[in-house]
C-alpha positions in Angstrom: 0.0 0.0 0.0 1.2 4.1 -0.9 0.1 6.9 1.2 0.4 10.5 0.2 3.3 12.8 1.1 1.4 15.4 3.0 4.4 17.3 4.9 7.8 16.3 5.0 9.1 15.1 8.6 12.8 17.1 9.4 10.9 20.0 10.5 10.9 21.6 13.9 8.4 21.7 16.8 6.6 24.5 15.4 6.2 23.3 12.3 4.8 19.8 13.7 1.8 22.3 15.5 1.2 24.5 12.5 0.9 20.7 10.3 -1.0 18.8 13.0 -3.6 22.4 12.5 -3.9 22.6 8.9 -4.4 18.6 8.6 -7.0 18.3 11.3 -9.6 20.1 9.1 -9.2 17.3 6.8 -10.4 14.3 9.2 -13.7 12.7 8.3 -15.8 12.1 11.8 -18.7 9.8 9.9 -18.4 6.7 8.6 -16.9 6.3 5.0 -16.0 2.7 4.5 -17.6 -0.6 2.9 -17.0 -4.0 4.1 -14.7 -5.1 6.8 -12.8 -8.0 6.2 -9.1 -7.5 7.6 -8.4 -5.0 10.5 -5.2 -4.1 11.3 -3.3 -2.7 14.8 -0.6 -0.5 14.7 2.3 -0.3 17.7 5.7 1.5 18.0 8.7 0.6 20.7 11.8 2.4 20.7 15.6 0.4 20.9 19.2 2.1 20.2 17.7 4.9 19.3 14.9 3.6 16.9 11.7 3.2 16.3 10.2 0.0 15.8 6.7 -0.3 14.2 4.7 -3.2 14.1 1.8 -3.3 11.6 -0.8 -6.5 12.2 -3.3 -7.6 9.9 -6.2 -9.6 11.4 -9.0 -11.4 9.8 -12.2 -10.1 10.6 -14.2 -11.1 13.0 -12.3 -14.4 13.6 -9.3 -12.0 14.6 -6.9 -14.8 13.1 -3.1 -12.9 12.3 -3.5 -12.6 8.2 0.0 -11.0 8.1 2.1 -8.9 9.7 5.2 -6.2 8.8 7.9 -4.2 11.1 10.1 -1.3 10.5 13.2 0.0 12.1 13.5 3.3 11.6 16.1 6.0 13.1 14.2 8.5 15.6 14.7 12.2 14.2 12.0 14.2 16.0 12.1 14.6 20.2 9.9 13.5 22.3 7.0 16.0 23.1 3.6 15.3 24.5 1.3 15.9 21.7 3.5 15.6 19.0 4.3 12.1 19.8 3.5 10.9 16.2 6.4 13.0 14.0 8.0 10.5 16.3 6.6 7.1 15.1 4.3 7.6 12.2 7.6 7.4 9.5 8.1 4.2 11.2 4.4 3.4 10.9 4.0 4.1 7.6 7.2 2.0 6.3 5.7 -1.0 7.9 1.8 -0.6 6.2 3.7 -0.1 3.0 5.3 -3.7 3.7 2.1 -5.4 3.9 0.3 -7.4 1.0 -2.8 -7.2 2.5 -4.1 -3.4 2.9 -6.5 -3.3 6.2 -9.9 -1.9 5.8 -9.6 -0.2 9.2 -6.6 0.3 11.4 -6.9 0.6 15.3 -3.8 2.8 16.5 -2.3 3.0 19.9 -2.8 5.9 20.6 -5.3 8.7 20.2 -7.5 10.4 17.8 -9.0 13.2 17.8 -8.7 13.2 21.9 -5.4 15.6 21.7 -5.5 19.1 22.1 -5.4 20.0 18.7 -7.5 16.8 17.6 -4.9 15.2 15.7 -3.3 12.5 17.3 -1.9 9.5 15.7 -5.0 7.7 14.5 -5.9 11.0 12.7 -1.9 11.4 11.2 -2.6 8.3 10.2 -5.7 8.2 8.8 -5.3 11.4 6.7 -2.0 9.8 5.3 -2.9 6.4 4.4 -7.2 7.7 3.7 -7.9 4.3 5.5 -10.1 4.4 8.2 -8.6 4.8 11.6 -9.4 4.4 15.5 -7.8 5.4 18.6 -7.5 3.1 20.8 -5.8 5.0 24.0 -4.5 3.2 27.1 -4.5 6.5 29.0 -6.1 9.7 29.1 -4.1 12.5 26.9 -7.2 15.3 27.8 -10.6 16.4 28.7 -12.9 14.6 31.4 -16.0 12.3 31.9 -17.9 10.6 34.4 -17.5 7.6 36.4 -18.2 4.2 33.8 -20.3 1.4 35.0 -18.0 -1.7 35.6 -19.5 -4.1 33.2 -18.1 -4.5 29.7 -19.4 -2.5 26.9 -20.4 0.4 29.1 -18.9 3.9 28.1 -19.1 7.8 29.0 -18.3 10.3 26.7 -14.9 12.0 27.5 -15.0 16.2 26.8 -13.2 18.5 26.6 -14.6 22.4 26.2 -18.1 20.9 25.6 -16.6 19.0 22.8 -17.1 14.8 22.7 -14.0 14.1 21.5 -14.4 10.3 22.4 -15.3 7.3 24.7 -14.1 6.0 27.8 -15.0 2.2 27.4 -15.4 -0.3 29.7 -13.6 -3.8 27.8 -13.8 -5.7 30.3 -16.1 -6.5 33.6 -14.5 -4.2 36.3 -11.0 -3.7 34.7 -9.4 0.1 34.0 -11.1 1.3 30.6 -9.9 2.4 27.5 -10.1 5.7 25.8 -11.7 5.2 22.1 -11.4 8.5 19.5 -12.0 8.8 15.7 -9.2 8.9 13.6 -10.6 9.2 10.1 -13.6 8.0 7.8 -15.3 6.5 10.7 -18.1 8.3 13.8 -17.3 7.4 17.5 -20.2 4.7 17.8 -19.2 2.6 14.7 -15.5 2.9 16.5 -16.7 1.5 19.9 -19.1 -0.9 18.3 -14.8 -2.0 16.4 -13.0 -2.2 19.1 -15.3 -4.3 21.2 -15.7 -6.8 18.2 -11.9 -6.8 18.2 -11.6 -7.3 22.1 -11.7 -11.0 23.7 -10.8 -11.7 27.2 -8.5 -9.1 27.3 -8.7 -5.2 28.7 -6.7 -4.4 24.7 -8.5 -5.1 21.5 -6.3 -7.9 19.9 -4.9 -5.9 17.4 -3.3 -3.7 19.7 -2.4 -7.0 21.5 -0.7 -8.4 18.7 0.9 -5.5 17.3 2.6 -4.9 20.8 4.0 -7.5 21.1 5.5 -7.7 17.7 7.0 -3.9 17.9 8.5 -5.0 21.8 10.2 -8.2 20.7 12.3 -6.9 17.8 15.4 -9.5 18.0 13.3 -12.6 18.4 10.8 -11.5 15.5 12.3 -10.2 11.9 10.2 -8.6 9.8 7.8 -10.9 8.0 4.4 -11.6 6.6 4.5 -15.1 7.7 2.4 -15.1 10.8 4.1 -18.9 11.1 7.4 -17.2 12.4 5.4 -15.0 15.7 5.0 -18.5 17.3 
């Protein structure tokens, strides 16, 4: 799979916020998308000063590993809170571009529009690639919500200056819940209605699963689209 070359990525800190501005006027918040057959979860770790990006294809809704892709990349961009994805979407993108099979949605770790200038990875992603994304948060980048009941599939909306900018979702009966965003081409409902399809036993939605654990065990798993060789 291609995706377009929207912005190029030595730039400064500055330039990262005026991009992540001009960009987020672009992301689609209703759903644009046929048939799901393969969903994908994206993941990034970071060793010797790279970062590692793990791209897994699942068949949908068996949630079988189709294929899967990693990319090593060299970190040029600092670590800032909010900007965390001129870190690890060059990464990101190398490994989609590995893939044979092209996902009809891709779950991200990470958020959505739930960042302070609604564009967080989902969305970078999203707008680059045009397919749909999610954000599938394990912790709370802003706003606030209410308390969420403790059985699984119940959610609040999370705000942020009167603005739902996504879901606090309960995955599992009485365990910590997730924070769910839009990325692109898809509406916050159709997202949660996703990631619980995608989640099993576990609090993560097995694409996340999958794809961290790929990104954090780069010397015992090459880069591949034999699912065979993930054990």
């Amino acid at each position: 799979m291609k995706y377009r070359q929207r912005h190029p990525w030595d730039i400064s800190p500055r330039e990262a916020v005026e991009i992540q501005k001009r960009l987020q006027g672009e992301v689609v918040r209703s759903n644009d998308f046929g048939e799901i057959s393969h969903v994908a979860g994206i993941d990034v770790g970071f060793q010797d000063g790279k970062a590692i990006a793990a791209a897994a294809v699942l068949n949908f809704p068996s949630l079988e590993l189709a294929e899967y892709a990693i990319s090593r990349k060299p970190v040029t961009f600092p670590y800032i809170p909010g900007l965390l994805s001129f870190r690890e979407v060059p990464a990101v993108l190398d490994a989609l571009e590995k893939l044979s099979i092209e996902p009809d949605l891709i779950l991200c770790d990470g958020q959505g529009i739930a960042h302070p200038r609604r564009f967080g990875i989902a969305c970078h992603v999203g707008i680059l690639t045009e397919i749909p994304t999610i954000g599938v948060g394990k912790t709370r980048l802003t706003g606030s919500h209410e308390a969420v009941g403790e059985k699984k599939g119940e959610w609040q909306p999370l705000l942020d200056k009167g603005e739902i900018i996504g879901a606090v979702l309960r995955t599992r009966n009485g365990v910590k819940p997730i924070y769910i965003s839009i990325g692109h081409r898809i509406d916050l409902e159709t997202s949660i209605r996703y990631v619980l399809a995608s989640t099993t036993k576990y609090r993560l939605p097995e694409t996340t699963r999958w794809a961290h654990r790929l990104a954090s065990m780069p010397k015992r798993v090459n880069s591949s689209t034999n699912p065979e060789k993930t054990g």
